[in-house]
TORKOL-421055 format. One line per 10 residues: for each residue x, y, z of C-alpha. Coordinates in steps of 0.2 Angstrom, whole numbers. Example, Ala and Ser with C-alpha at 12.3 -4.5 7.8 and 13.67 -1.06 7.14 Angstrom:
BEGIN
62,-22,39; 68,-5,36
END
This chain:
BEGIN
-176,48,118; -161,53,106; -160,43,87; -147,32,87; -133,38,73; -136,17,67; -153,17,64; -158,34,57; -176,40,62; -185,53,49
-189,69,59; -197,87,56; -191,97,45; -195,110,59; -184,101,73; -166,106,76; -162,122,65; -152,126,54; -138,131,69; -138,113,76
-134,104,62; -123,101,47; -125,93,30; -114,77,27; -106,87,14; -103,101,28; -97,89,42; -83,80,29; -77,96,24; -74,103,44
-69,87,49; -57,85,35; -61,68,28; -71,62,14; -89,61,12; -90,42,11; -80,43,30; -93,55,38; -106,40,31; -98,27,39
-92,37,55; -115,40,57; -117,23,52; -104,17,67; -111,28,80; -96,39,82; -106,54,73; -127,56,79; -136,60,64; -154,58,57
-164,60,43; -178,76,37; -195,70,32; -187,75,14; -172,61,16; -159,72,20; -146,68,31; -142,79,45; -128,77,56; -128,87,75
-117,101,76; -113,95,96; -106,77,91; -95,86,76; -88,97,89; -86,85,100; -77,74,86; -63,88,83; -60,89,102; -59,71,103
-74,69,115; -84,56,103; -83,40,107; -75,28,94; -87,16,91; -87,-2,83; -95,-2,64; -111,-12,64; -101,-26,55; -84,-28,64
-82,-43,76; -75,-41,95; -62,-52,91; -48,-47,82; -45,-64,75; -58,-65,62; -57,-48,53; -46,-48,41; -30,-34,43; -24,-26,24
-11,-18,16; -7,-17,-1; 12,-15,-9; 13,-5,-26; 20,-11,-43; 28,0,-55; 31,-1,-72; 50,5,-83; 42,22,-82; 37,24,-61
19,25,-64; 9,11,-54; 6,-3,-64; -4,-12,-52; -5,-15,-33; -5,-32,-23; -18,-34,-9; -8,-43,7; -19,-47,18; -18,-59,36
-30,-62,47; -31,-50,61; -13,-51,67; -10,-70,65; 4,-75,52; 3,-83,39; 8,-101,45; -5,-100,57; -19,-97,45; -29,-116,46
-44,-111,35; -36,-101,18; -51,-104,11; -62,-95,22; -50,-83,25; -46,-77,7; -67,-77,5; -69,-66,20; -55,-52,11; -61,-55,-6
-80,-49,4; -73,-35,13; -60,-28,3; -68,-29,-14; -86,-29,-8; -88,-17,7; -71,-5,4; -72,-3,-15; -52,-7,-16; -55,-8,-36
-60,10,-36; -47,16,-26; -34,10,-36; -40,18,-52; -35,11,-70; -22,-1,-60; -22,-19,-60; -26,-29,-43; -15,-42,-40; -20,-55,-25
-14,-70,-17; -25,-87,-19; -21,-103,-13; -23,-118,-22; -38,-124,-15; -45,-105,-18; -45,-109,-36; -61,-119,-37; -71,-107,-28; -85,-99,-37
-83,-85,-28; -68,-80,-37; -82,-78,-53; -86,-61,-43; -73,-54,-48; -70,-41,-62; -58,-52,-72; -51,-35,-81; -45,-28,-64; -39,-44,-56
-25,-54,-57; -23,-72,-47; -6,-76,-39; -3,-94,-40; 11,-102,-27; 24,-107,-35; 29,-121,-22; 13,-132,-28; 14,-146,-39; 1,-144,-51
-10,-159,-55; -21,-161,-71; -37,-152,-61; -26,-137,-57; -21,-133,-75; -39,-137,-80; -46,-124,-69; -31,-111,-71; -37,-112,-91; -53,-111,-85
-50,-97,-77; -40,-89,-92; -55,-90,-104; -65,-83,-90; -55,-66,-93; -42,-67,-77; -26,-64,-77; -14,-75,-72; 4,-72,-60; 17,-86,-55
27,-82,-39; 41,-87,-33; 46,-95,-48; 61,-106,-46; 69,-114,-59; 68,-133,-62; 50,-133,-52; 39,-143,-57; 26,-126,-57; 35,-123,-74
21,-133,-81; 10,-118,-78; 24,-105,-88; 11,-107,-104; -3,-101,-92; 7,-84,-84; 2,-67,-90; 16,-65,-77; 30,-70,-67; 38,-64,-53
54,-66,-43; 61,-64,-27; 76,-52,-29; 84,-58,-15; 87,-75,-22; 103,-71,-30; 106,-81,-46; 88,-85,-49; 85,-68,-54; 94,-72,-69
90,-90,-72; 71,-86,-72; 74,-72,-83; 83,-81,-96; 70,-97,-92; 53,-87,-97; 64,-80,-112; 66,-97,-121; 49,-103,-117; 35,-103,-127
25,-91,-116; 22,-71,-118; 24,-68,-98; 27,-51,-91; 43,-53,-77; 39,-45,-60; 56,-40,-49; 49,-44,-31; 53,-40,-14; 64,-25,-19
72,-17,-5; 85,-6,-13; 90,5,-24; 102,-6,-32; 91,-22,-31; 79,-10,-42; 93,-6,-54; 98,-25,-57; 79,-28,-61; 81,-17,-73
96,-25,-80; 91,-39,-81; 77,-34,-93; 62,-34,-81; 45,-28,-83; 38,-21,-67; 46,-15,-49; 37,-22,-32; 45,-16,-17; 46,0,-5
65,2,-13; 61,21,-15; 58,26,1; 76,19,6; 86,34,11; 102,34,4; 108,50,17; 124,60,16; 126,75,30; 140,81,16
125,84,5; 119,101,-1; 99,100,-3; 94,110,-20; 87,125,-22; 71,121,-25; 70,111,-11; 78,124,-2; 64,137,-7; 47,123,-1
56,122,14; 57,140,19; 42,143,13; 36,129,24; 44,137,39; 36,155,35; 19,146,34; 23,137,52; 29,156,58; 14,163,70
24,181,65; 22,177,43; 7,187,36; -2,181,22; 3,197,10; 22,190,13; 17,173,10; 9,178,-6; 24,187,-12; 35,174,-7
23,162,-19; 24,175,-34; 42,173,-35; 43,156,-41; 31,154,-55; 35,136,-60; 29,133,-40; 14,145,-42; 6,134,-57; 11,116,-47
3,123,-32; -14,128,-43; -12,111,-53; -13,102,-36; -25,110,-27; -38,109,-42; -34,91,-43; -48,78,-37; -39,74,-22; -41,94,-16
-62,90,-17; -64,110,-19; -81,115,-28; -74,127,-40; -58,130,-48; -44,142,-40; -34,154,-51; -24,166,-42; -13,163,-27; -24,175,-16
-39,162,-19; -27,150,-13; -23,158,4; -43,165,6; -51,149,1; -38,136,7; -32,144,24; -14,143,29; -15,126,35; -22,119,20
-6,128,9; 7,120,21; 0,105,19; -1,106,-2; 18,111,0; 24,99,7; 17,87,-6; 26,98,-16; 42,93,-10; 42,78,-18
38,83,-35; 54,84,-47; 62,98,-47; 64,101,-65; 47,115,-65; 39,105,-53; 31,96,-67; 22,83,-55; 33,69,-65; 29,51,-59
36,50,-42; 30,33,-32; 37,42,-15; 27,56,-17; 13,46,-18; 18,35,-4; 21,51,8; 5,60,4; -5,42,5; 4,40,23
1,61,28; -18,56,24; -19,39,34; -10,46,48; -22,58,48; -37,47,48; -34,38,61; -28,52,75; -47,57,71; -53,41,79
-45,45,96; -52,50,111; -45,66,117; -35,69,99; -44,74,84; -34,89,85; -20,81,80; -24,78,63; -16,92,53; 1,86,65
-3,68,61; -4,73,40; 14,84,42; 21,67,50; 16,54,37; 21,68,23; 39,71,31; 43,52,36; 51,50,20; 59,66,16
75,61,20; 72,47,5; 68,61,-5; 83,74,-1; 96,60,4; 101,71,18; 99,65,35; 80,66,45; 87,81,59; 96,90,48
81,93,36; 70,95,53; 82,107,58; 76,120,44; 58,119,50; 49,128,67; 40,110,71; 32,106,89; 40,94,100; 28,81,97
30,80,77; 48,79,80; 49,65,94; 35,57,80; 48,58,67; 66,55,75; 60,44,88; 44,35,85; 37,44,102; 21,47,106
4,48,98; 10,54,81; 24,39,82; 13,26,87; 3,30,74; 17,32,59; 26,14,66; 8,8,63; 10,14,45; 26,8,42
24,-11,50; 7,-12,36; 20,-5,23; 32,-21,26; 16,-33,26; 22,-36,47; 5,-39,51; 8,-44,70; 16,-30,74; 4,-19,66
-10,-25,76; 0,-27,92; 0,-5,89; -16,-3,85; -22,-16,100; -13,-3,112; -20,14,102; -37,7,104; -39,6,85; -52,-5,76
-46,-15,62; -60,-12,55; -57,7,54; -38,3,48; -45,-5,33; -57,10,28; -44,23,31; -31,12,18; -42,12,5; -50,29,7
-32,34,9; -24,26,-5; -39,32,-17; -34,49,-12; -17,51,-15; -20,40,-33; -32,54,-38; -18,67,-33; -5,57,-42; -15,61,-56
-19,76,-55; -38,77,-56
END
């Protein structure tokens, strides 16, 4: 009888050799996913593995194969429910500080692909993402040094489970449509002396909520409210209170300009990833240079001594290239120096896909400036690539899937119209129809990404119910992706 990849059973050193099996380490690196993934992929069944007498884990070279090819069936974790209606679905919006570095990230959450009205157990609810998203995902250690902001209702508040929590990491956003009694403001200072953090949102001015202003580490306002972005400004400025402001619900460029204007702290919003598109405009030089470099590494006719001279023209590109893939996201075992170690050791496909995160670095040296739609693009290049992975008949895919999350946003990034930029490159038909039209595979999957961006839970999971996806795997793949392209946002 074959051992079940969910129950591991200890065998021979002696049975299976060396040419049937990989390591963890070695199936991660074939399949292109994390280490962590390939664990959770045996654990689920999707990958048969056991263990040696000695421990070790070994995975069959068969179900691997049959993974890339898209034969492997994708199983259910252990822990995911049938029903869509009690796992929680996630997504997460970023909050930058004056500067574009991320500040902090707010975990949305609904249940499965129920709005928010319809919600009839909050407590329960919030419980079950603060166990699975802090508990089973690590979301804390895929965010790094930035703060976690999450949404807690009032009746949330007097949960212990909240005392879980790392109070350095996390900060509690308080409704600011409740009226708070003496019990509220008891705990909220409770809470305060316990080491949490505390946000307001929503404020309005005049709300009874003002009550709790002495409380806030942080406010934050809906930009799309008009004259309270001001009044709240001004409000939290002549009271007695040290509270940072947080523009909210940002969804252009010159919402996030008025923010600023208006003195405030931090940005929240998808604002940068707004193209603002001329066909008159000239895309620079730089830009110009990644992208024919980009088609000569599509080119089945481009020969890696020309690709190699092509590199060595550009210096400044040379040292971003080497900066990037020795970062921690690249997961390489040794440093790379030259750019012949980056075509020998990397491959061609590997390279396209490092330059085209290089596209959205600055364009003064490449400097690898603080760019929030860089790290946006390359955290959707890596979802998207995740998820192709899991199914049937498409694992393929993925090095399609990562060029479609990384150039969804390039017309963002070069202001010039999606087909015209898509002109300059040698894509296949599939990538494009992904990209222009939302068709196919590849654009199911990037409308997936982009309804979890804008917190549209339902139609998320009305996607993923007709690609066959588990939310369950959705969850894993945001976090594991997101941890990635922090860790290349940093740069190692």
């Amino acid at each position: 009888m074959e051992p079940q990849a969910s129950s591991l059973s200890v065998v021979d050193p002696e049975v299976g050799a060396a040419s049937q099996v990989y390591s963890t380490r070695e199936a991660s690196e074939i399949l292109g996913v994390s280490l962590r993934t390939v664990q959770l992929w045996v654990d689920g069944g999707i990958l048969e593995a056991w263990k040696t007498a000695g421990g070790h884990r070994r995975v069959s070279r068969a179900s691997v194969e049959a993974l890339l090819k898209g034969g492997a069936p994708a199983a259910r974790p252990a822990d995911s429910s049938p029903a869509a209606a009690t796992s929680p679905l996630l997504a997460y919006q970023p909050i930058f500080d004056k500067e574009n570095r991320p500040f902090g990230y707010e975990l949305l959450y609904r249940r499965g692909g129920i709005d928010a009205a319809r919600i009839d157990d909050p407590v329960n609810a919030t419980s079950r993402v603060i166990r699975v998203a802090f508990g089973e995902l690590g979301f804390l250690g895929a965010i790094g040094d930035a703060l976690c902001f999450i949404n807690i209702e009032e009746e949330m508040l007097h949960e212990d489970i909240l005392l879980a929590l790392d109070p350095g990491k996390i900060v509690l956003e308080l409704p600011a449509d409740v009226v708070p009694d003496e019990r509220m403001i008891e705990r909220c200072y409770f809470l305060k002396r316990t080491g949490f953090r505390l946000l307001l949102e929503n404020l309005r001015p005049d709300h009874d909520c003002e009550r709790l202003l002495p409380l806030a580490d942080f406010v934050k306002v809906d930009m799309r409210g008009g004259e309270d972005a001001l009044h709240v400004a001004g409000r939290v400025a002549s009271a007695a209170c040290s509270a940072k402001l947080i523009a909210g619900r940002l969804e252009t460029i010159e919402a996030y300009e008025l923010a600023r204007r208006l003195g405030y702290d931090y940005f929240q919003g998808f604002y940068f990833a707004r193209p603002i598109v001329s066909r008159g405009r000239q895309i620079s030089p730089q830009k110009m240079a990644l992208l024919d470099l980009l088609r000569l590494l599509l080119s089945s006719d481009a020969v890696n001594a020309e690709i190699e001279r092509r590199l060595k023209l550009d210096p400044a590109l040379c040292l971003s290239l080497l900066r990037l893939v020795n970062s921690a996201a690249a997961g390489l075992s040794r440093r790379i120096s030259t750019m012949r170690e980056v075509l020998l050791m990397l491959g061609r496909q590997n390279l396209c896909r490092w330059i085209q995160v290089l596209l959205y670095a600055s364009d003064d040296s490449l400097s690898g400036a603080p760019n929030p739609l860089m790290q946006l693009a390359a955290f959707r290049g890596r979802f998207l690539e995740y998820l192709v992975a899991l199914l049937p008949g498409q694992a393929g895919l993925k090095d399609r899937a990562f060029m479609v999350g990384l150039l969804s946003l390039v017309d963002a990034l070069l202001g010039v119209p999606l087909d015209q930029v898509l002109a300059q490159l040698n894509l296949t038909d599939d990538v494009e129809a992904a990209l222009l039209r939302r068709e196919g595979v590849l654009g199911g999957l990037l409308s997936l990404v982009e309804a979890l961006d804008a917190g549209k839970f339902a139609d998320a999971d009305a996607v993923a119910e007709k690609l066959r996806l588990d939310t369950a795997y959705l969850r894993q793949g945001m976090v594991e992706s997101l941890g990635w392209s922090n860790a290349l946002s940093r740069g190692g």
